[in-house]
C-alpha positions, 0 to 999 in steps of 0.5 A: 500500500501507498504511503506519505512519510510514514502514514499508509494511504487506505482512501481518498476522503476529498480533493481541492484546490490547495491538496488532497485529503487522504484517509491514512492510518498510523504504524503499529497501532493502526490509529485512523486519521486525516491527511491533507497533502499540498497537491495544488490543482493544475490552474492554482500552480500555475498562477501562484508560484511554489514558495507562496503555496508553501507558506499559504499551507504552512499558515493553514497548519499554524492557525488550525495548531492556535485554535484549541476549542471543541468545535474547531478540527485539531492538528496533529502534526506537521511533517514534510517528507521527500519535499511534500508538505503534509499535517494531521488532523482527526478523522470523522467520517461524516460531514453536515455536507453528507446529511444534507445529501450536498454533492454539488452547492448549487443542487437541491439537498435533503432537509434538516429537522429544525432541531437539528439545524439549531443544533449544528448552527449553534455550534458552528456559532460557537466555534466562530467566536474561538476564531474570531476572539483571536482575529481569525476569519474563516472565508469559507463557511459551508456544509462540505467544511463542517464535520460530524463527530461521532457524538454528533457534534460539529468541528469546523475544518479546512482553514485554507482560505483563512486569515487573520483579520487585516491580514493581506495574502498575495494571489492571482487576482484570478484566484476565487475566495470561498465557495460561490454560493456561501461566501458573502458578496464583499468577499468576491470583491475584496477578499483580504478587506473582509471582517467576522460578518463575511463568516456571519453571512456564510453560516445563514446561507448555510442555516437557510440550506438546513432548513429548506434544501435550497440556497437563498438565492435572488429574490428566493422565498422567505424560509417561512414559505419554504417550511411551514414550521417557521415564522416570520421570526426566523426570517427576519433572523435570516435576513439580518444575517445575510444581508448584503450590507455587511454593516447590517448583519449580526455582527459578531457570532456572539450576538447570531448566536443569541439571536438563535437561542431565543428562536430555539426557545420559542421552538420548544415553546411551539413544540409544547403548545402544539402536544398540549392541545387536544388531539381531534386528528390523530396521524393514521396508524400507517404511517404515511406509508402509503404503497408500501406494499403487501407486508410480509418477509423482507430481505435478510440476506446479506447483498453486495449493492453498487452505488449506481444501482443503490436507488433502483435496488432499495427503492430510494429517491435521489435524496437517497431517502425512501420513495414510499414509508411502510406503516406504523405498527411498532411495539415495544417488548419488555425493556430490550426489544421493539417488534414489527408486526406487519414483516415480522421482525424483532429489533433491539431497543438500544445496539452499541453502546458507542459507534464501531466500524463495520466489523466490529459491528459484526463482532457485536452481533456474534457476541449478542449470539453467544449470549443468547440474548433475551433468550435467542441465538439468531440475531444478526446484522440488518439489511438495508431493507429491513432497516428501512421498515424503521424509516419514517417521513419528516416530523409536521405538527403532532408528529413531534409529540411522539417518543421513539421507541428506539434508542435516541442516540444511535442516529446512524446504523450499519447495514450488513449489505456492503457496496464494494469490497472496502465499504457497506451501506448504512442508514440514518434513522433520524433522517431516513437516508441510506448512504455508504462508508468505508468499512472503517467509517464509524456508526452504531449497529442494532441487531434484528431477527425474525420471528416474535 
């Protein structure tokens, strides 16, 4: 296998202007981590000369190793091998780019429920006011920069754009600052003259994504016309912070972040109003699962699925999300299982304890066997199939009163289905969305069986 310095190569995560970032694991204790390797693209060597790609790289690391803060990535090294300059930083295997289904900016993307939008919002904020405190602007604020911990918290990465405030770079005037359709309209003009608002203005149009699956683009509606959740609180609060005029933005993230505090408050408030009234009309016991088909036994056995064949096989739509829900008919069994009577199967309430990868999820699964668990030896990983009976649509009105029966915490789970020989399928629960990961990428499994 390839390696850089002494790290081994196991994937390529993601590539851009400036380098690559590759997946690598450390010698001896196979520890997994992040490597970004300069490796500029072929148009950003050619306008910018070599010495000046070095220090712009070498002024990333520095400011990434400055920042110590829960909500920016961590560097763990700085190494130049044979000429290549190279640093490490933690891997996460998920990033709010993959939640959201954002493969291309400008494409239509899966929406995220306002809890979480909130959720993830917050805590970039928080991370911005690090960065801000010690005069550092990002520039490039967008859901493909910001990633998911495993406890499914966020850590702002990919400082190549950033730069301490009145701080003046040399490049090309040919050369674009931040991503088109997040970075704030002075930034395009004069990148080196922008302040904290520039940051402010990219987390709103990033906030505004979340929540309505489309950019804000000119003359686009109100958030509250795209999700009827929303009021006309919400749009003004997304108005002031991706107004045009920089001066009338929030502006610091401190303050955006009060802002947003008090909307959360007055979410839960609605959340409670709505459950505390009467229920004249319940939600209908299926589900919303209409053309679901005839329940009935689903697929157990293990399949290799390749990505181009993922929505035909699994019947998803192009947000990789189910074309039709099946019906609500779970119910809990003692303290440890939940079954579903219309397939049949029989689930595990809570799975792991904490993320694994996908063979130790397998482990898992063999040691729930061997203990014969709530009195039964033939529990197994699920597929994808199977996972998707536990899918339902998007949470409107009532629907947010309801407590799930499983595990809250375990969001994303393995499949046992693989795609290629280094990666399997897995799925959001929370979200609905079926996805793929390297085998080493790290979700939560939850056994089934069939059969009460």
């Amino acid at each position: 296998m390839k390696k850089i310095g002494r790290y081994t190569i196991t994937g390529l995560l993601g590539k851009g202007g400036m380098g690559k970032v590759f997946k690598v694991t450390y010698p001896v204790t196979g520890k997994v981590a992040a490597l970004k390797l300069l490796d500029p693209s072929p148009l950003l060597a050619e306008l910018t000369a070599p010495k000046d790609l070095k220090e712009q790289f070498t002024r990333e690391a520095v400011i990434m190793a400055s920042i110590r803060h829960p909500h920016v990535v961590d560097i763990l090294d700085f190494c130049q091998t044979d000429g290549q300059l190279y640093y490490l930083m933690d891997f996460f295997c998920t990033r709010l780019g993959t939640l959201m289904g954002e493969w291309g900016e400008a494409e239509q993307t899966r929406v995220i429920p306002i809890d979480k939008a909130i959720h993830y919002a917050a805590q970039t904020l928080k991370g911005l006011q690090c960065l801000h405190f010690f005069h550092i602007i990002h520039k490039d604020i967008k859901p493909a920069n910001i990633l998911i911990t495993d406890e499914d918290t966020v850590k702002i990465c990919d400082f190549g754009l950033s730069s301490r405030r009145g701080e003046r770079q040399d490049r090309h005037a040919g050369i674009r600052v931040g991503s088109p359709f997040y970075a704030a309209p002075e930034q395009e003009k004069n990148p080196d003259q922008v302040d904290v608002t520039a940051d402010i203005y990219s987390t709103g149009v990033m906030l505004y994504k979340m929540l309505t699956g489309q950019l804000p683009e000119k003359d686009a509606p109100a958030v509250s016309r795209l999700n009827p959740d929303l009021g006309d609180n919400w749009d003004r609060f997304l108005a002031c912070a991706m107004h045009a005029d920089p001066a009338k933005r929030f502006q610091s993230a401190n303050a955006m972040a009060r802002h947003l505090e008090n909307l959360a408050r007055a979410w839960e408030e609605k959340k409670e109003a709505i459950c505390a009234m009467p229920a004249f009309f319940e939600t209908n016991p299926d589900g919303g699962g209409t053309n679901w088909g005839k329940p009935g036994p689903v697929r157990s056995t293990p399949a290799k699925v390749p990505l181009k064949q993922a929505q035909d096989c699994f019947k998803l739509n192009r947000f990789m999300q189910p074309v039709h829900y099946p019906p609500d008919v779970l119910k809990r069994i003692g303290n440890h299982l939940v079954q579903d009577s219309s397939t049949g199967l029989t689930w595990q309430q809570s799975g792991t304890a904490f993320p694994v990868t996908w063979h130790q999820a397998k482990d898992f699964v063999d040691r729930l066997n061997a203990q014969a668990f709530c009195g039964y030896s033939d529990w197994r990983l699920p597929t994808i199939h199977e996972l998707l009976t536990l899918a339902r649509p998007a949470k409107k009105d009532r629907d947010h009163c309801i407590s799930s029966l499983f595990d809250v915490e375990q969001k994303r789970l393995w499949s046992v289905d693989k795609s290629t020989f280094v990666s399997a399928w897995y799925m959001d629960l929370e979200m609905g969305f079926v996805e793929r990961s390297d085998l080493t990428g790290f979700y939560h499994a939850k056994a089934v069986r069939s059969g009460s």
